[in-house]
N, C-alpha and C positions, 0 to 999 in steps of 0.2 A: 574895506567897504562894509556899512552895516549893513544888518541884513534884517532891521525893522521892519523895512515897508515890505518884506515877502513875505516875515512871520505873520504880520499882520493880515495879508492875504489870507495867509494858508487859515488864520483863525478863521475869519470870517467865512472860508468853502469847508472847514469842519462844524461849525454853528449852523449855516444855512442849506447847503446843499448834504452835506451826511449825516446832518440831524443828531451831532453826539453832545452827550449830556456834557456840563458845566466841570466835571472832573477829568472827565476823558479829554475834553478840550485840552484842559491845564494838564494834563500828562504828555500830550503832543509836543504843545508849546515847551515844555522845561525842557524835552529833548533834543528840538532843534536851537534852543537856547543855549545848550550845553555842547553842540557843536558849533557855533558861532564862539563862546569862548575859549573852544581848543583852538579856533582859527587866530583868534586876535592873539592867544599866548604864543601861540607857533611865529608869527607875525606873519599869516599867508592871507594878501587881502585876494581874496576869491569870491565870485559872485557863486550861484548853485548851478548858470552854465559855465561856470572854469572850472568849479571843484573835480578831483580827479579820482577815480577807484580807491588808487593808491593812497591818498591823501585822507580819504574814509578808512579805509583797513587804516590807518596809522592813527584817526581818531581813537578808533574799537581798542586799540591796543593802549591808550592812553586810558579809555575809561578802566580798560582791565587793573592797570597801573596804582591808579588811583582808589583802588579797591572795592571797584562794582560785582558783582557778583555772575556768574551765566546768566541769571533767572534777569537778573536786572538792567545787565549788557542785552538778553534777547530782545527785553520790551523798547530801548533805545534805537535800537537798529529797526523795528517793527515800523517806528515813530519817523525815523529817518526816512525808512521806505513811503512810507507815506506821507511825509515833505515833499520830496521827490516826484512822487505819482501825482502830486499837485503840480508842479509846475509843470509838468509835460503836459498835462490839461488847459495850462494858461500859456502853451506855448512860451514858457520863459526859458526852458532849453531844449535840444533837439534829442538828446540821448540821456537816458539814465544811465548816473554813476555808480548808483546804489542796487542796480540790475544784479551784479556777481557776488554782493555785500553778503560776507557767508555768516548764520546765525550759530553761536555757542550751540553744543549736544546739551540737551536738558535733561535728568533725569526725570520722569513722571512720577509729579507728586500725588500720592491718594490720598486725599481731603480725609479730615476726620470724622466720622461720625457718632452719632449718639446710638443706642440698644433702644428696643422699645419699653427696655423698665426703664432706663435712666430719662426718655421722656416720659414715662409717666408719672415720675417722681417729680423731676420739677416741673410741673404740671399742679401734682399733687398737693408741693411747697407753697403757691400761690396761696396768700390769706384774701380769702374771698369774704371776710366780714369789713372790709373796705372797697368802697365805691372803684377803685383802680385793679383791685383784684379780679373783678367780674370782668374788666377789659383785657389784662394782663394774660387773664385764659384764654378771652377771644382770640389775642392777638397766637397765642404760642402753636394753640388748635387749628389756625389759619397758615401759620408755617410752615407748621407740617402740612396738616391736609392740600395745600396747594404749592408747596416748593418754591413760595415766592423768594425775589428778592428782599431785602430791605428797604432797598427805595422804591421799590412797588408797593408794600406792605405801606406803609407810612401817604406812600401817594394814593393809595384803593378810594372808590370812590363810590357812594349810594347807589349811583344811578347805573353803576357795572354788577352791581350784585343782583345774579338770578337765580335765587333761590329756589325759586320755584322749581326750575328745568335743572338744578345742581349745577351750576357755573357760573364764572366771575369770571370777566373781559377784565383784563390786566397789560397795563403799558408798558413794555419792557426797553429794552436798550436801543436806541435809535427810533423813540416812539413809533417802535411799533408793535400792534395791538394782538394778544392772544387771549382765546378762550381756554379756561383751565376751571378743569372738574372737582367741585368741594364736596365733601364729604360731609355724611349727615352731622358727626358730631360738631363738624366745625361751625355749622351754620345753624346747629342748635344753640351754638353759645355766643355767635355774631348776635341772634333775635333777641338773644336774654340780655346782652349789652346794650343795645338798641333800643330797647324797651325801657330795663329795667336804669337804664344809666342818662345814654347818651340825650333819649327823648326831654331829659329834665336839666341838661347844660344850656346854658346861655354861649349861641356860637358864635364867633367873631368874622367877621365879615369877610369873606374868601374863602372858607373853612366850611361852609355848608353842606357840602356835598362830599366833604372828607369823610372817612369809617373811625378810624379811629380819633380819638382829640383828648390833647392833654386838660388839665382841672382848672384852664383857663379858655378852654374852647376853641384852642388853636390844635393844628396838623402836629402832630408828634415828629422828632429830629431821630434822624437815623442813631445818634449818638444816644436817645432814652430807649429806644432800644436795645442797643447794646449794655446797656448797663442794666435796666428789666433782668436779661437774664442771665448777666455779671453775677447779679446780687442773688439771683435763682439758685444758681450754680454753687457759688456759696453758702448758702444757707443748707443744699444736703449735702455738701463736703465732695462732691464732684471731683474728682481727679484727672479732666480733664479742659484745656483750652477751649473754651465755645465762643462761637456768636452767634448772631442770626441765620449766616451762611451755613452754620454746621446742620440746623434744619432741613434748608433746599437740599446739603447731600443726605441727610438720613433720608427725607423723603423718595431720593432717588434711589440711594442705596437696598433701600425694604422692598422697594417696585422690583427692582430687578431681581431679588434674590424670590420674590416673590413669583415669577415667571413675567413679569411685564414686558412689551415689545420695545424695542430698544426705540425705534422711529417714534411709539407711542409716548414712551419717555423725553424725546429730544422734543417733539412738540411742546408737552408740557411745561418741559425747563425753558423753552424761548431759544435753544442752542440754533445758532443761523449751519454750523456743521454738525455732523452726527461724530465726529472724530471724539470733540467736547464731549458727549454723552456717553462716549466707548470707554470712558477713566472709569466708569461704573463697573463694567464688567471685568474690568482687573478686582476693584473691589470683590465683585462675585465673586471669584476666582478661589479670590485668598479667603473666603467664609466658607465658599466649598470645603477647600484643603482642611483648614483649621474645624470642621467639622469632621472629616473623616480622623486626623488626627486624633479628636476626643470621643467618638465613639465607635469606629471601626475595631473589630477585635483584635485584625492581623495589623494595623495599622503600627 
């Protein structure tokens, strides 16, 4: 039995009713995707009210098989659950299968972060005698100083920036809308963009109200981004993996090490649990130690 016209559901009450972005959608869909084709390889035609506990534990062990990983078998099974949690809502079956579905042990991974020289550096790297440079800083200043994401940064918008009162209303994951406090530097060099740049672009029509815009007057791609400071990165010989997310965690990582309130923290980052947020104070943890280690005398 195909199992199109449920995928198809389930897309449509993760677009409309849960409000998930355009990737997250397609991360859902590939995983109920991928348990549709263990069904047809298996040959078990099952609807999602026949499918069995058992018959799920046997998928899990086919993705293991076929060499997913925990990190990547957890997100599966996450997506699965939430196939599932949809049809019990559409009344398409009466029990969840996926209720006992046990998730792989993850180790907790602690994000990378940058020092505060190594952003000041590429920072520093930024050639500001090109019209991109003066934005290139805005953008890096605005990273840190507000821990956005990527697709927040790229999506920011004129008419969210309040400079005035130090804060920018920023859209984050399931549009939904937070206040997050900029710092003077950052929004000293958003006005000198603005001014000195953006004010004299020819913008392309939907693009008005965007902050930043590429040297044809359109919204900047997540992907110009990552490469901004690909190329950053290289240029002072940087010895480590970055992207734009390694910002959101330095940003988070200095707060905390700094005394910031953890709830104060989760706010800021947009985390819907404070669990998310708690990966920081591992981080803290291990800056403590490796502190005492370098300069404790008995240490």
């Amino acid at each position: 039995m195909s199992w199109k016209a449920y995928i198809s559901g389930f897309k449509s009450y993760l677009k409309l009713e849960r409000s998930l972005s355009e990737n997250s959608v397609q991360a859902y869909l590939h995983d109920i995707a991928l348990l549709d084709r263990f069904l047809l390889f298996k040959e078990l035609k099952r609807s999602p009210a026949e499918i069995r506990l058992d018959e799920l534990q046997a998928f899990i062990q086919w993705i293991n098989e076929i060499g997913l990983g925990a990190r990547s078998q957890a997100r599966i099974i996450s997506g699965i659950k939430g196939f599932f949690k949809y049809c019990l809502l559409e009344n398409i079956l009466s029990n969840d299968p996926s209720q006992l579905l046990e998730t792989p042990r993850l180790g907790r991974k602690l994000p990378d972060t940058l020092s505060i020289d190594d952003i000041n550096q590429l920072i520093e790297a930024i050639d500001l005698s090109k019209p991109e440079g003066t934005r290139n800083k805005a953008i890096l200043e605005t990273l840190y100083s507000c821990g956005l994401r990527v697709s927040e940064l790229v999506n920011l918008k004129l008419s969210n920036l309040h400079m005035e009162i130090g804060f920018v209303k920023v859209t984050g994951k399931g549009n939904k809308e937070r206040l997050v406090p900029m710092g003077s530097v950052a929004a000293k060099y958003i006005k000198i963009y603005l001014k000195e740049i953006r004010n004299h672009q020819k913008v392309v029509s939907g693009a008005e109200d965007v902050v930043f815009l590429n040297k044809r007057g359109n919204r900047l791609t997540r992907v110009m981004i990552f490469t901004i400071i690909k190329q950053l990165s290289q240029k002072i010989n940087l010895k480590k993996s970055i992207s734009p997310h390694t910002f959101r965690h330095s940003f988070a990582t200095h707060l905390i090490e700094g005394g910031a309130d953890l709830r104060a923290v989760q706010e800021m980052l947009g985390h819907e649990s404070i669990t998310t947020t708690e990966i920081y104070t591992h981080l803290d943890r291990d800056f403590l130690r490796q502190s005492i280690i370098q300069h404790h005398p008995r240490a």
